[in-house]
TORFIDREN-74983 format. One line per field, with one value per atom (N, C-alpha, C): residue number from 1; atom name; x, y, z. Coordinates in steps of 0.02 Angstrom, whole numbers, plus 32768, in hexadecimal, padded with zeros to 4 digits. Example, Ala and Ser with C-alpha at 12.3 -4.5 7.8 and 13.67 -1.06 7.14 Angstrom:
// TORFIDREN-74983
loke: 1 1 1 2 2 2
zavo: N CA C N CA C
east: 8294 8267 8294 8282 82AC 8285
north: 7EE4 7F1F 7F5B 7F90 7FCB 8002
up: 8186 8186 8186 8162 8165 818A
END
This chain:
// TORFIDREN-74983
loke: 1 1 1 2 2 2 3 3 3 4 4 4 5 5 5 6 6 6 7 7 7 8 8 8 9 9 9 10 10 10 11 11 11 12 12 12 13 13 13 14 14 14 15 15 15 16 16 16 17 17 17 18 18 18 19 19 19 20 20 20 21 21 21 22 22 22 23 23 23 24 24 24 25 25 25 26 26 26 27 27 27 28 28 28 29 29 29 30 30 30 31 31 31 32 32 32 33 33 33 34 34 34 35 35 35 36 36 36 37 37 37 38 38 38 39 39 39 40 40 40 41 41 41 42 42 42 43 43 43 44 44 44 45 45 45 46 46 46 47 47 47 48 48 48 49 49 49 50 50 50 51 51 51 52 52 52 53 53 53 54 54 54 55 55 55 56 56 56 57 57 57 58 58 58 59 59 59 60 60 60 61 61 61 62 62 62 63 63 63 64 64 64 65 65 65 66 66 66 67 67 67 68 68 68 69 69 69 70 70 70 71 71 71 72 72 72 73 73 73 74 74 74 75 75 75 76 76 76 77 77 77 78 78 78 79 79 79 80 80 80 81 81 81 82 82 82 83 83 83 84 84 84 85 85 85 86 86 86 87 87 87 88 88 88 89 89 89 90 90 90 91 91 91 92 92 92 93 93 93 94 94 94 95 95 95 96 96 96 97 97 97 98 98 98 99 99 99 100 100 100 101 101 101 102 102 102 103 103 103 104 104 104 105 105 105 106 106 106 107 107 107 108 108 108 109 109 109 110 110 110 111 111 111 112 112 112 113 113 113 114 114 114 115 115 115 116 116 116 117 117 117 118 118 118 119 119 119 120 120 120 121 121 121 122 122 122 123 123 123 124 124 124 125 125 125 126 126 126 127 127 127 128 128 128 129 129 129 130 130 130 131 131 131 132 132 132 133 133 133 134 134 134 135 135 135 136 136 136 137 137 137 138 138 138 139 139 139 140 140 140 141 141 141 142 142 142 143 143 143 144 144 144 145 145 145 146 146 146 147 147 147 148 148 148 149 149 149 150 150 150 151 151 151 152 152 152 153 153 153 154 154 154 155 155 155 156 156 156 157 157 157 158 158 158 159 159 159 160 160 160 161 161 161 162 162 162 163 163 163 164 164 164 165 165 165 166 166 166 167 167 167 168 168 168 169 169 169 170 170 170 171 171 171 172 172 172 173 173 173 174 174 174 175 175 175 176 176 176 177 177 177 178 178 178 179 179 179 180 180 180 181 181 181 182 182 182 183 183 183 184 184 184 185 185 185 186 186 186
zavo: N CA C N CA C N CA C N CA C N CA C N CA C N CA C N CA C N CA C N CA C N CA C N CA C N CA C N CA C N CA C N CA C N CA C N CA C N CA C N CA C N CA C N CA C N CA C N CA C N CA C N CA C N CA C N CA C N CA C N CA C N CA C N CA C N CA C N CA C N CA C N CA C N CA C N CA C N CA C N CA C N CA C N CA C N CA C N CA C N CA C N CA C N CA C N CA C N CA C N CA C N CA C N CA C N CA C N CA C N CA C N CA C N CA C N CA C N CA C N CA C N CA C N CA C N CA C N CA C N CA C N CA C N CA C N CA C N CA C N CA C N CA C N CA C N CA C N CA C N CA C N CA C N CA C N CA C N CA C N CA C N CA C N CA C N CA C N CA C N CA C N CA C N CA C N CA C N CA C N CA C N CA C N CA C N CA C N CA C N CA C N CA C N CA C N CA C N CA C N CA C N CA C N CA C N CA C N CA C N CA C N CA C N CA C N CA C N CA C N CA C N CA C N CA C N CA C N CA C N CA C N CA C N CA C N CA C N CA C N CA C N CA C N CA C N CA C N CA C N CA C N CA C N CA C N CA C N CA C N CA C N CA C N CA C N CA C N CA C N CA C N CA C N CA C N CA C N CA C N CA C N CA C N CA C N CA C N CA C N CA C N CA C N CA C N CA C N CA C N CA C N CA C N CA C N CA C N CA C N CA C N CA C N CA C N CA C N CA C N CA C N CA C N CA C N CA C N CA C N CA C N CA C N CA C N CA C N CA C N CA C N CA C N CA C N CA C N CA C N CA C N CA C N CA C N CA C N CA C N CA C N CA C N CA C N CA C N CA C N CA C N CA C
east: A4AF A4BB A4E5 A4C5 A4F1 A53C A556 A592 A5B9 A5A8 A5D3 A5C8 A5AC A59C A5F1 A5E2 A62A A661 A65E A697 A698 A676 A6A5 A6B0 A698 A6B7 A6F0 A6F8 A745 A771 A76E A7A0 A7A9 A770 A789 A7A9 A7A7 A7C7 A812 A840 A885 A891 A874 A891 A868 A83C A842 A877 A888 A8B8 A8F6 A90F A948 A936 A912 A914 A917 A8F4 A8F5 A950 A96D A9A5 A9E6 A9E2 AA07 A9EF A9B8 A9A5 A9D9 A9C4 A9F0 AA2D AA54 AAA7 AAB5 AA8B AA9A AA95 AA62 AA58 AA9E AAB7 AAF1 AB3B AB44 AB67 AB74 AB36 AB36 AB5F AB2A AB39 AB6A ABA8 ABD9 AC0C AC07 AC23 AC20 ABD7 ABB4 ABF2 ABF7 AC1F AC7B AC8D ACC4 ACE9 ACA7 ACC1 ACB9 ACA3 ACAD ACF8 AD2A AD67 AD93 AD73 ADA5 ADAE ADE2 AE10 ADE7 ADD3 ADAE AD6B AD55 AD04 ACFC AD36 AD44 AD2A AD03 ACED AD22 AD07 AD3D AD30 AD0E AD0E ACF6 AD0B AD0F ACCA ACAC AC60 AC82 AC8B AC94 AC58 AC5C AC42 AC72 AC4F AC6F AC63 AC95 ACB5 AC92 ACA6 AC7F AC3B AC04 ABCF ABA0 ABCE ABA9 AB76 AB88 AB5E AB8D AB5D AB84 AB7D ABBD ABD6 ABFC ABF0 AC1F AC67 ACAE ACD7 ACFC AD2E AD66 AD8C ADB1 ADE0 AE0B AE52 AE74 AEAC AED7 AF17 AF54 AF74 AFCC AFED B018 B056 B08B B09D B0EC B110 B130 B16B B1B6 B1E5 B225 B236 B25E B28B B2A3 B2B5 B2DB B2B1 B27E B23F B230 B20E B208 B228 B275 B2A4 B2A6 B290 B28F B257 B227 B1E6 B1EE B219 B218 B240 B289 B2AD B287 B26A B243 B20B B1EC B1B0 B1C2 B201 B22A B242 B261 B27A B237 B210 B1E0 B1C8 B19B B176 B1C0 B1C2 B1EA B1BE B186 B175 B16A B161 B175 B1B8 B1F1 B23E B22A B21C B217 B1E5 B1BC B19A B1B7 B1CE B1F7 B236 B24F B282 B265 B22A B1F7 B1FA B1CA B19C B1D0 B205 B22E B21B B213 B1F6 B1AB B192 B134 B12B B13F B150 B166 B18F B18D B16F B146 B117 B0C1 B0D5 B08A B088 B0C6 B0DE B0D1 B0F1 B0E4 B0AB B091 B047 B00A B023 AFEF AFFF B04D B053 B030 B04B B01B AFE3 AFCE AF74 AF58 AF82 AF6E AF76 AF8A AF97 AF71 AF68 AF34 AEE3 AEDD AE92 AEA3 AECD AEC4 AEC7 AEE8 AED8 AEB0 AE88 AE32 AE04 AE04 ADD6 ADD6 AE1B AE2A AE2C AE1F ADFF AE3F AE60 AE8D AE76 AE2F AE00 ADF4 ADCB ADAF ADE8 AE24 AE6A AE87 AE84 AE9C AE6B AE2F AE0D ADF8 AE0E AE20 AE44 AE82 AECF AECA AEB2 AE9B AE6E AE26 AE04 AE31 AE45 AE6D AE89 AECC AF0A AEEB AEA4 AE88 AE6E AE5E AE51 AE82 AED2 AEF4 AF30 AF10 AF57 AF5F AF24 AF57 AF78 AF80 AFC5 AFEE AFFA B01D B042 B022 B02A B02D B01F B036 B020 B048 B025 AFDD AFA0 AF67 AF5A AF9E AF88 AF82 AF64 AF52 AFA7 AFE0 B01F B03D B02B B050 B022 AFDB AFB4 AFD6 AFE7 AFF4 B03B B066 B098 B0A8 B084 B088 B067 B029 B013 B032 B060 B06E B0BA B0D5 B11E B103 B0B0 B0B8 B0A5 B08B B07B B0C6 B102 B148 B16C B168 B188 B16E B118 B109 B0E1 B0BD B098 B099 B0B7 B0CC B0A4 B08C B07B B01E B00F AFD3 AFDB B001 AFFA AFCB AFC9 AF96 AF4D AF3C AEF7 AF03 AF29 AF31 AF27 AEF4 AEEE AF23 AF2C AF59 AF89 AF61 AF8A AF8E AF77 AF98 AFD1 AFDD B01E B046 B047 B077 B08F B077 B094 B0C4 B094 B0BF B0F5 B0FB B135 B179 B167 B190 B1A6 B183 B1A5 B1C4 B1B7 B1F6 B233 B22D B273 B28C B27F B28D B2B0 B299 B2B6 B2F5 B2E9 B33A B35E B357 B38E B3B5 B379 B396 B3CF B3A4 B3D8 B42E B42A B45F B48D
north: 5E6A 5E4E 5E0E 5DE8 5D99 5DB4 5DF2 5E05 5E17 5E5A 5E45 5E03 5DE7 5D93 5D8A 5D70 5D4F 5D6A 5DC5 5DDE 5DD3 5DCE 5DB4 5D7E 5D45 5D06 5D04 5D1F 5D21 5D39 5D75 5D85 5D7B 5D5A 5D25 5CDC 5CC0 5C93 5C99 5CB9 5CC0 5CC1 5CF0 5CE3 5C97 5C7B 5C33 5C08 5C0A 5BEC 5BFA 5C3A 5C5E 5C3E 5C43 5C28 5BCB 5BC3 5B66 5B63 5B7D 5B6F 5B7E 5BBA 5BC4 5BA0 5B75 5B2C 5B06 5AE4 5AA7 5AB7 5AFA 5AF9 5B01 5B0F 5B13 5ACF 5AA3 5A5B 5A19 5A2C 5A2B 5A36 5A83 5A9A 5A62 5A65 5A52 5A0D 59D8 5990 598F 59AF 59AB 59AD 59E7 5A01 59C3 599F 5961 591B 591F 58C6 58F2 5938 5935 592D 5943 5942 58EF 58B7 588C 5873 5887 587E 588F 58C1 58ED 58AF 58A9 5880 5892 58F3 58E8 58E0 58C8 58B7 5875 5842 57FC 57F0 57B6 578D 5763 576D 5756 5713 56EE 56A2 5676 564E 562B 55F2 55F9 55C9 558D 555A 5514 54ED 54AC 5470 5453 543E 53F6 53BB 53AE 5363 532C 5342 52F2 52E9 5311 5311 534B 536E 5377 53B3 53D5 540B 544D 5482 54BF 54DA 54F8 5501 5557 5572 55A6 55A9 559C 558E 55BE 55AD 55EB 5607 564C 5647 5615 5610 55EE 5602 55EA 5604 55D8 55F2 55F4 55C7 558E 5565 5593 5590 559D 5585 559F 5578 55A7 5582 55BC 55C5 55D2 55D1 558E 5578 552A 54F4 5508 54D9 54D6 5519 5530 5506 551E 54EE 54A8 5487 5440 543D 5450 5437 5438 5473 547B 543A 5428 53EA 53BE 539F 5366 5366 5387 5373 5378 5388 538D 5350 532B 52FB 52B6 52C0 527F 528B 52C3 52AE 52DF 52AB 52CC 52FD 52F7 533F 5372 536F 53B7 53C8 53A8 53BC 53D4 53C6 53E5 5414 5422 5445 549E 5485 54A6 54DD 54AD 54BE 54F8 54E0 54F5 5532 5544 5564 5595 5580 55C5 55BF 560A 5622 561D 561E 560C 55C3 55A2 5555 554C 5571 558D 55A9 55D3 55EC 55DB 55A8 556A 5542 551A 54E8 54FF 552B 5540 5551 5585 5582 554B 5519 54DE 54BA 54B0 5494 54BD 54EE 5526 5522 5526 5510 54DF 54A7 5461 545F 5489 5482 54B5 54E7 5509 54F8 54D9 54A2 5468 5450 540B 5434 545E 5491 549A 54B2 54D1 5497 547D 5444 53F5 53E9 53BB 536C 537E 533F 5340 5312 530E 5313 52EB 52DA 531F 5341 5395 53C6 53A6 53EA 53CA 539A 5383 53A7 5384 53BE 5408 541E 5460 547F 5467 5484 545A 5428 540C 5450 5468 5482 54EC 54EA 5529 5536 54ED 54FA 54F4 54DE 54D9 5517 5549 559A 55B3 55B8 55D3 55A5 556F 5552 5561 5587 55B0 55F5 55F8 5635 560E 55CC 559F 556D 5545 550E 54EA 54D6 54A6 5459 5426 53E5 53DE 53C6 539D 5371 5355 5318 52E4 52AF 52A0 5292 5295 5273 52B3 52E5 532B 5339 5330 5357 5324 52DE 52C5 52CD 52D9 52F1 532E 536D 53A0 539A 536C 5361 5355 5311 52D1 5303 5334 533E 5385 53AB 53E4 53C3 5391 535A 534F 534E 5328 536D 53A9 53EF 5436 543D 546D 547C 543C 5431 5403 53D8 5389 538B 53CB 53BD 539E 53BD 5380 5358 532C 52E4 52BC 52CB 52B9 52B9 52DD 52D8 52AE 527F 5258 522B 51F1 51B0 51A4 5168 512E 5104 50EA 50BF 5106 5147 516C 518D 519F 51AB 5185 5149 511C 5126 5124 512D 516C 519A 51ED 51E5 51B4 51B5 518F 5168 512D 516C 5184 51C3 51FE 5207 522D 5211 51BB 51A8 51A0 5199 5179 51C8 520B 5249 5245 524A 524F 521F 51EA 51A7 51D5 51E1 5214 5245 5275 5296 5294 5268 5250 5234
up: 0EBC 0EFD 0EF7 0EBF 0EBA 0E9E 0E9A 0E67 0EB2 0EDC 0F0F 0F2D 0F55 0F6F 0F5A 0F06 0EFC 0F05 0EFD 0EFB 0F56 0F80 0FC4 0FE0 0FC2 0FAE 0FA1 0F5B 0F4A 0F65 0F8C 0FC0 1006 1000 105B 1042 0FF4 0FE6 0FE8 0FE1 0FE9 1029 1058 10B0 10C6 10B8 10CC 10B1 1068 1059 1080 1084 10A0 10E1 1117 1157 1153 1128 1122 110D 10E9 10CC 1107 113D 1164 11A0 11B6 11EB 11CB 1191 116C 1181 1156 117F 11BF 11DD 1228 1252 1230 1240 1235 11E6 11C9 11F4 1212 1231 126B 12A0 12DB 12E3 129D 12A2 1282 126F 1261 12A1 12CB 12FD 132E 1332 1368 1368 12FE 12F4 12FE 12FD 12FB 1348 138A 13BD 13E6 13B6 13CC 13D1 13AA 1390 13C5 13E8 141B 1457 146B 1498 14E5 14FD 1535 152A 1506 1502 14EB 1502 1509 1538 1541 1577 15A7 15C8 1610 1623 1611 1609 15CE 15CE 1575 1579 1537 152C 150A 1527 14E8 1508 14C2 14EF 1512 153A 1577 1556 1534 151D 152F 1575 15A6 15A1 1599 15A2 155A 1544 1508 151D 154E 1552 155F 154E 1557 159E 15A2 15D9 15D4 1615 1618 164C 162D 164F 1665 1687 16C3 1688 168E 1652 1669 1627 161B 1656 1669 168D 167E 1653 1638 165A 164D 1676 1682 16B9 16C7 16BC 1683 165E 1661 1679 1663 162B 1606 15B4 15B5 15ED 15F5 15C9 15FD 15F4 15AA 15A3 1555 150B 1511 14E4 14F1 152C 1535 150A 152D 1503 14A4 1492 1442 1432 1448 1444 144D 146C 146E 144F 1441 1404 13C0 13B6 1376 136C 13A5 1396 13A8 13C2 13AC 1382 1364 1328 12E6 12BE 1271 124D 1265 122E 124A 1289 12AD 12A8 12A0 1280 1246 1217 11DB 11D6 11FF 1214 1222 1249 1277 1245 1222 11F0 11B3 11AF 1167 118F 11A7 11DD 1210 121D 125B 1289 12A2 12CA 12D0 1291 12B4 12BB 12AE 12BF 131D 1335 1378 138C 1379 13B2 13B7 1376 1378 1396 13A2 13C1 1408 1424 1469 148B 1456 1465 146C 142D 143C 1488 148E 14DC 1519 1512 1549 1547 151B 1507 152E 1517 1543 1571 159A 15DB 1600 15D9 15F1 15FE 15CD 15BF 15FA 1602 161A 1667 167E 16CE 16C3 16A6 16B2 16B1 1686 1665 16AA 16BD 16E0 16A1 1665 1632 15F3 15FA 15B3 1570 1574 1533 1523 154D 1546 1533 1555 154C 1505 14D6 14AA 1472 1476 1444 143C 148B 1477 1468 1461 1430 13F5 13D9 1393 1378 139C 1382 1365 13A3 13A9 1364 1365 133C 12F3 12E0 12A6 1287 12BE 129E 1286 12B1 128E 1256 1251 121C 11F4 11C1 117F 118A 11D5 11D6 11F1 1219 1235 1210 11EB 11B7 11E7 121C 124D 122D 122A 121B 1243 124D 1249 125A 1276 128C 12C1 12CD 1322 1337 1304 1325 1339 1317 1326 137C 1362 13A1 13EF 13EA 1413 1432 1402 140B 1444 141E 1444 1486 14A0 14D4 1505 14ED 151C 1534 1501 150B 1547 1532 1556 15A4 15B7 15EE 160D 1608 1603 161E 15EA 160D 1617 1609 1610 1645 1654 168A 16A6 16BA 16E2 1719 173F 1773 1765 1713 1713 1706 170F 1706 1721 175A 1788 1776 1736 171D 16E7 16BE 1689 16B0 1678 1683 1692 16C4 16D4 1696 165F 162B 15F8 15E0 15D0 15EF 1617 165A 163B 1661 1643 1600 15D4 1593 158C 1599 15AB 15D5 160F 162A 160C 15DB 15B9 1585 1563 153B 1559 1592 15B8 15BE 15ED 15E7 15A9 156D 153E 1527 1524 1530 1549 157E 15B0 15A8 1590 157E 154A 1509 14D6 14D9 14FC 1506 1534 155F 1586 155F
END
C-alpha cells in the first residue's frame, strides 16, 4: 500500500511542477507586456505630475501648450543666444544640428512652462530639470549662463507676449538685452 501511496505522489509531482512553472511564465509574460505598454505614446497621461516650486507640494497640472513661433522667430532666437552666451557658439559649431534642435526646444520649453505655470522660478527649473535627462544625447552646456541665456532670449522672441508674468527688475534686464540685440545687429 505505502509502494503505490508513493508511486502517486510521484506522478502528481511533475503536473504541479508543470502547472507551477507555466503560472510563473504566464506571470513573467503579462508583467512584461504591463512595463512595455507603459512606453506606448497612447497610454501617456494627459496631464503632467511635478512639484510646485512655490510651495513644494505635488500638484496635478494642465498639459503643456507650444509658442507660436514662425521660422523668423525661430532663427532670431538661434542668432541671439549664440551671440550672448560664447559657448553656445561653440556649442552650436561642435554639436550642428542637435545643438539646434536643443536650443529650440529648451526655448519652447520655457515658454511653455512659464504659460502654464504663470512662475519664471517654476518654468526655469523645469527646462534645467528636463534638459538634464537628455544631455548625454545633447551635450548641451549646464549651465545657469547657458540656462539664462536661452530663457531671457526665448522671453525677447518666442514668447514676448509673457512678459507680463516676469518680475519687474528681471524685465528690465531682459529688456536691456534686447536693445543691446538690435543695436547689434543694426
Amino acid at each position: 500500500m505505502e509502494k503505490a501511496l508513493t508511486r502517486i505522489e510521484a506522478s502528481r509531482r511533475p503536473s504541479w511542477l508543470l502547472a507551477s512553472t507555466c503560472a510563473f511564465v504566464a506571470l513573467v509574460i503579462v508583467g512584461a507586456w504591463v512595463f512595455s505598454r507603459s512606453d506606448d505614446a497612447a497610454s501617456a497621461p494627459r496631464t503632467t505630475t511635478s512639484v510646485d516650486t512655490r510651495v513644494g507640494s505635488t500638484t496635478t497640472l494642465a498639459p503643456l501648450k507650444a509658442p507660436v513661433s514662425s521660422v523668423a522667430d525661430d532663427a532670431q532666437f538661434l542668432t541671439d543666444v549664440t551671440e550672448v552666451d560664447p559657448a553656445l557658439t561653440t556649442y552650436e559649431k561642435r554639436e550642428g544640428n542637435v545643438a539646434l534642435r536643443s536650443l529650440l526646444t529648451d526655448g519652447s520649453a520655457f515658454c511653455s512652462f512659464l504659460y502654464r505655470d504663470r512662475d519664471i522660478d517654476s518654468a526655469m527649473v523645469s527646462v534645467v530639470v528636463g534638459a538634464q535627462h537628455v544631455e548625454s544625447r545633447t551635450r548641451l552646456p549646464l549651465s545657469v549662463a547657458t540656462f539664462n541665456t536661452v530663457d531671457a532670449v526665448a522671453l525677447l522672441t518666442l514668447c514676448p507676449s509673457l512678459q507680463s508674468v516676469v518680475p519687474s527688475n528681471d524685465l528690465t534686464k531682459i529688456r536691456r538685452l534686447g536693445a543691446a540685440l538690435d543695436a547689434a545687429s543694426n
